[in-house]
N, CA and C atoms as a LAMMPS dump frame, in Angstrom:
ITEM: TIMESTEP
0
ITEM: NUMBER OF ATOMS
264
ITEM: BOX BOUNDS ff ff ff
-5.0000000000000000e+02 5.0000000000000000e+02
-5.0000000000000000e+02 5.0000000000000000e+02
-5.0000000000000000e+02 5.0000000000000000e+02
ITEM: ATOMS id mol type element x y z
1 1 1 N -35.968 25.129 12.291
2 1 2 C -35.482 24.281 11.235
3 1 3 C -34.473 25.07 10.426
4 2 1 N -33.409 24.44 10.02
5 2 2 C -32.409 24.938 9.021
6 2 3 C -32.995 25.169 7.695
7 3 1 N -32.302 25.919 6.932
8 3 2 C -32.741 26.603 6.051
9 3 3 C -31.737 27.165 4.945
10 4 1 N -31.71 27.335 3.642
11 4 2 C -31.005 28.035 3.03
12 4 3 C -31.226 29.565 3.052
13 5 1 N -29.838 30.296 3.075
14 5 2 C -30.127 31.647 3.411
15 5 3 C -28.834 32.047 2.791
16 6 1 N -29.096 33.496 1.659
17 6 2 C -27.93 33.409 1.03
18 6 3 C -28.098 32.814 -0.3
19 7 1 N -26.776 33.811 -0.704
20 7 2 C -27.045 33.948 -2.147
21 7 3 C -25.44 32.664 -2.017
22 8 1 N -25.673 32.053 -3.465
23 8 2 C -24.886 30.904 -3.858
24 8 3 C -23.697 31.721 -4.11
25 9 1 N -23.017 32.661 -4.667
26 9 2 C -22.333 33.616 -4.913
27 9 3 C -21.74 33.981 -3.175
28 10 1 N -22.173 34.213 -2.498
29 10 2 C -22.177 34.636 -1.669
30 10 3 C -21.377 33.31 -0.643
31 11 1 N -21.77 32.376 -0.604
32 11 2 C -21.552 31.418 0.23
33 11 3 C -19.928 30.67 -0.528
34 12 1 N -20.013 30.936 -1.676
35 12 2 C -18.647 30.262 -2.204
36 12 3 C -17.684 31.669 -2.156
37 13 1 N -18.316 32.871 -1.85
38 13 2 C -16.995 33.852 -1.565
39 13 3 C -16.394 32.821 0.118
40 14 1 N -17.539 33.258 0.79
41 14 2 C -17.254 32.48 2.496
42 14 3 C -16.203 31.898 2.322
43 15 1 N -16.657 30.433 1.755
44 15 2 C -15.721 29.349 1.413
45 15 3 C -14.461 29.443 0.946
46 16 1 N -13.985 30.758 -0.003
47 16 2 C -12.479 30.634 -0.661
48 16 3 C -12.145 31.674 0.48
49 17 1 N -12.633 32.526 1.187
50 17 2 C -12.255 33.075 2.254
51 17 3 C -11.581 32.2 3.378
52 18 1 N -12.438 31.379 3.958
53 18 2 C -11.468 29.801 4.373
54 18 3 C -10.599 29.462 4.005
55 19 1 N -10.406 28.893 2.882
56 19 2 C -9.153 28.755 2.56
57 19 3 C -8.286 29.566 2.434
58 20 1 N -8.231 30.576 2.207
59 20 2 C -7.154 31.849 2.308
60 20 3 C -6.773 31.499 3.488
61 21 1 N -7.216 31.431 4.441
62 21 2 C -6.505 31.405 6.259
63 21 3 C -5.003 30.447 6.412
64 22 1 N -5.683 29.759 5.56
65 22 2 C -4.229 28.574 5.948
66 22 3 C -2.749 29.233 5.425
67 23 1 N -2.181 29.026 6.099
68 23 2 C -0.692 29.35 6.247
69 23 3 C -0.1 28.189 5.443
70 24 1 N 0.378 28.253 4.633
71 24 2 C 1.06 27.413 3.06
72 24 3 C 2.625 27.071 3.8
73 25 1 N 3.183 28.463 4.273
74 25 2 C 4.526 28.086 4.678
75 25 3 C 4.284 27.508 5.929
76 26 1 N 3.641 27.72 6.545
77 26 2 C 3.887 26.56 7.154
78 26 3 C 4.124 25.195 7.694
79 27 1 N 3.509 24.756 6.55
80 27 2 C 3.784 23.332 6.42
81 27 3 C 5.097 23.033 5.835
82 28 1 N 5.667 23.648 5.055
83 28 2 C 7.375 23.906 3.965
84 28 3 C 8.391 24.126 4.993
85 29 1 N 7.803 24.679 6.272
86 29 2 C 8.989 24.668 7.478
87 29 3 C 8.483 23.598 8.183
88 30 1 N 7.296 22.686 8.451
89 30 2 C 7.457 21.559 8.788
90 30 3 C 8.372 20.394 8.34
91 31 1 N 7.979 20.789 6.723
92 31 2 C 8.759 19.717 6.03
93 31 3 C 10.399 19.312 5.727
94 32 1 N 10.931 20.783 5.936
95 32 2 C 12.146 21.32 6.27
96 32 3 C 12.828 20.634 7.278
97 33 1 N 11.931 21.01 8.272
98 33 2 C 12.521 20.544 9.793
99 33 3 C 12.917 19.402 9.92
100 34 1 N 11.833 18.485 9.291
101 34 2 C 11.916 17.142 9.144
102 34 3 C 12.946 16.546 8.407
103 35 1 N 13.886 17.046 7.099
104 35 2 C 14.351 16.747 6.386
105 35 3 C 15.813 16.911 7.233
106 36 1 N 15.819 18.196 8.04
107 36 2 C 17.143 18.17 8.871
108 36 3 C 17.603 16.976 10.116
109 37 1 N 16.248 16.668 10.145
110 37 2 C 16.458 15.265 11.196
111 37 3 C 17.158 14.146 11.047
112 38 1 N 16.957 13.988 9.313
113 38 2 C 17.28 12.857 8.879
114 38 3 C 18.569 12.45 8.476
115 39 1 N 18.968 11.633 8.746
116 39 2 C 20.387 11.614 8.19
117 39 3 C 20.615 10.057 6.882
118 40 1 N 21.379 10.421 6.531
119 40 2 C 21.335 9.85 5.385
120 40 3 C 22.41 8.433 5.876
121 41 1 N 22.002 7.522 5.469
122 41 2 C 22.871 5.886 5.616
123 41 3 C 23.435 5.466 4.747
124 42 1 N 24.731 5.374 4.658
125 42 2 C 25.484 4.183 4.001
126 42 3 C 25.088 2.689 4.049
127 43 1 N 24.929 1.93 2.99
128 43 2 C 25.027 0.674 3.218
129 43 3 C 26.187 -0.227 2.516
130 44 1 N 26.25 -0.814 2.982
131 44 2 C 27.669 -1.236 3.134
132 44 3 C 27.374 -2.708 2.234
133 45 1 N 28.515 -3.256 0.987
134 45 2 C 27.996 -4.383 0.277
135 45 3 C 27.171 -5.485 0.836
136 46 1 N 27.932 -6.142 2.272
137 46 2 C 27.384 -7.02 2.436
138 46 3 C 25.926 -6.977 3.346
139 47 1 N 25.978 -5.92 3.519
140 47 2 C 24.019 -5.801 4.183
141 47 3 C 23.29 -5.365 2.539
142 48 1 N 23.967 -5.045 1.602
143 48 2 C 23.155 -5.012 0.616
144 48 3 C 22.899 -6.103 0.08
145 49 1 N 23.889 -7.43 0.065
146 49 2 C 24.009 -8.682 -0.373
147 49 3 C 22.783 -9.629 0.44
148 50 1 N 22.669 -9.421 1.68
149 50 2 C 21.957 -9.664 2.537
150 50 3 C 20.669 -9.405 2.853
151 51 1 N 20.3 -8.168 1.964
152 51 2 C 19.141 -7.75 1.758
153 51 3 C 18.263 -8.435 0.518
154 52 1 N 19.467 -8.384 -0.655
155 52 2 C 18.964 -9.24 -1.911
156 52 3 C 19.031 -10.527 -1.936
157 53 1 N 19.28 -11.324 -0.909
158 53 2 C 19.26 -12.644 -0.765
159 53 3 C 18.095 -12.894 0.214
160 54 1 N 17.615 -11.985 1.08
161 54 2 C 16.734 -11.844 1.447
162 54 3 C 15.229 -11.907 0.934
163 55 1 N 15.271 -10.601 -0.27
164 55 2 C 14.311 -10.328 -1.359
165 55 3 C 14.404 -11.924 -2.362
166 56 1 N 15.172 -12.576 -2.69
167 56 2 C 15.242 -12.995 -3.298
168 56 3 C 14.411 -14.672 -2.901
169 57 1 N 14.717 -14.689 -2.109
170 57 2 C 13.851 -15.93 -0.446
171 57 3 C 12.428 -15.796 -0.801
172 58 1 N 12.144 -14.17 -0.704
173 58 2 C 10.618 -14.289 -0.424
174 58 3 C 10.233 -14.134 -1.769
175 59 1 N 10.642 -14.061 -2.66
176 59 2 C 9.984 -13.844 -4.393
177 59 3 C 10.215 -15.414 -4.76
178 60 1 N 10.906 -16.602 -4.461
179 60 2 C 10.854 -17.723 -4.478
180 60 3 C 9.996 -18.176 -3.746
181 61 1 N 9.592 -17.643 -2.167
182 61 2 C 8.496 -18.466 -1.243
183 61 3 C 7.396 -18.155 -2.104
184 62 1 N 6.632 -16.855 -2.109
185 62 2 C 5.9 -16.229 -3.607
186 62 3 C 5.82 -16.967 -4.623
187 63 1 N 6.312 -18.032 -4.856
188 63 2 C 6.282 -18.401 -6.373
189 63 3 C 5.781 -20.196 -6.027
190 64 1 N 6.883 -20.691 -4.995
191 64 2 C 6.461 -21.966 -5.062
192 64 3 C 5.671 -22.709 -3.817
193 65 1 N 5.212 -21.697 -3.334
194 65 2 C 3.985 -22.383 -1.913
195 65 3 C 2.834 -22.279 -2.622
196 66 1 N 2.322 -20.897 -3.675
197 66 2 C 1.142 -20.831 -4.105
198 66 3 C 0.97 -22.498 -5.2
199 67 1 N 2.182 -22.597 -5.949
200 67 2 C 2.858 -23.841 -6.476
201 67 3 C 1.965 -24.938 -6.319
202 68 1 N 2.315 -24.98 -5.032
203 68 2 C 2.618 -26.666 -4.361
204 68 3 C 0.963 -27.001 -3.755
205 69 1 N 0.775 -25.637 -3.394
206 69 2 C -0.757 -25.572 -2.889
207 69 3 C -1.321 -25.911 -3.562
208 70 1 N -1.483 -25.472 -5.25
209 70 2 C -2.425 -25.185 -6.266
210 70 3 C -2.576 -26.966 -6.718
211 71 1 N -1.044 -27.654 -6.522
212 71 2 C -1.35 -29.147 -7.111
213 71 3 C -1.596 -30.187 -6.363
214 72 1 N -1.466 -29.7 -4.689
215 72 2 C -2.178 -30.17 -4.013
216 72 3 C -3.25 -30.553 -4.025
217 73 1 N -4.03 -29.469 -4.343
218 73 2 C -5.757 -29.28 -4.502
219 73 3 C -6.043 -29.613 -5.92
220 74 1 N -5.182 -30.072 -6.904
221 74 2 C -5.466 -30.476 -8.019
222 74 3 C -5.658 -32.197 -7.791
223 75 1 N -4.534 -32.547 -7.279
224 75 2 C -4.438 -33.785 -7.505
225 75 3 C -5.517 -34.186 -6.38
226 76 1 N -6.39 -33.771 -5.585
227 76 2 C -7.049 -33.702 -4.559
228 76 3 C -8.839 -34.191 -5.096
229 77 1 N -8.783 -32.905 -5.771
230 77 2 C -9.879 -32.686 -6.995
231 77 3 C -10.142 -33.93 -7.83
232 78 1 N -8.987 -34.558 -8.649
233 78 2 C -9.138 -35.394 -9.554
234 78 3 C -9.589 -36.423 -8.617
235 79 1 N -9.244 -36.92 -7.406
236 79 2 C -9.22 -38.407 -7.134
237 79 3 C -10.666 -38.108 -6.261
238 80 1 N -11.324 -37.151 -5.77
239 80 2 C -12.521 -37.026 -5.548
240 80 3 C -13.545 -36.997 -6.746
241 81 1 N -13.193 -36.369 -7.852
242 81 2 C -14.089 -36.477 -8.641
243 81 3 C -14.14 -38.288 -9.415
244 82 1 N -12.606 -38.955 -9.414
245 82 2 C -12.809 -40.235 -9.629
246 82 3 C -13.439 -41.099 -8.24
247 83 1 N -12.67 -40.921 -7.544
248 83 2 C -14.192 -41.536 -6.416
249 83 3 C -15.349 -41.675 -6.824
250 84 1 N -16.102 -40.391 -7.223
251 84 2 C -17.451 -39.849 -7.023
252 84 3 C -17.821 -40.48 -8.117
253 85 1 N -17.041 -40.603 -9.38
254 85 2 C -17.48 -41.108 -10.538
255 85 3 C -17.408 -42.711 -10.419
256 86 1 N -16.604 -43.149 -9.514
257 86 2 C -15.452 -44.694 -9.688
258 86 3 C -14.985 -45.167 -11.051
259 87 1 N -14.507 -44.164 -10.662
260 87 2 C -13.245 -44.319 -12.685
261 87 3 C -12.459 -44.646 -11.657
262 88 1 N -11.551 -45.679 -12.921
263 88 2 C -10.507 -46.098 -12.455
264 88 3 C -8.883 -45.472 -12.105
């Protein structure tokens, strides 16, 4: 059976000993590398125009489907609950 063994002192030296191992730069020349890959894009007015007419589509679909839905199910609501009641 497992067991504690070892002083608490002792087991958190272990532990920052671990972490010491890792190599820091190395990841800073990953990130490097990566940054040389990339190249940077011009966009040009009318793909920007095209983009915001784009954005602009779906922040209107966003606005008036939830809309149309919501009074759907309103006006849906009322004439079931007048049914149910037989109000006129």
């Amino acid at each position: 059976m497992g067991g504690y063994y070892g002083s608490p002192a002792t087991i958190l030296k272990n532990n920052r000993n671990l972490l010491k191992k890792h190599d820091r730069n190395k990841w800073k020349n990953l990130q490097t590398s990566y940054r040389k890959e990339l190249k940077e894009k011009e966009a040009s007015p009318e793909l920007l125009a095209e983009i915001r007419k784009k954005f602009q589509r779906q922040r209107r679909n966003n606005i008036i489907i939830p809309l149309v839905l919501t009074l759907i199910f309103a006006f849906l609501f009322y004439f079931g609950i007048a049914y149910y009641f037989n109000l006129p």
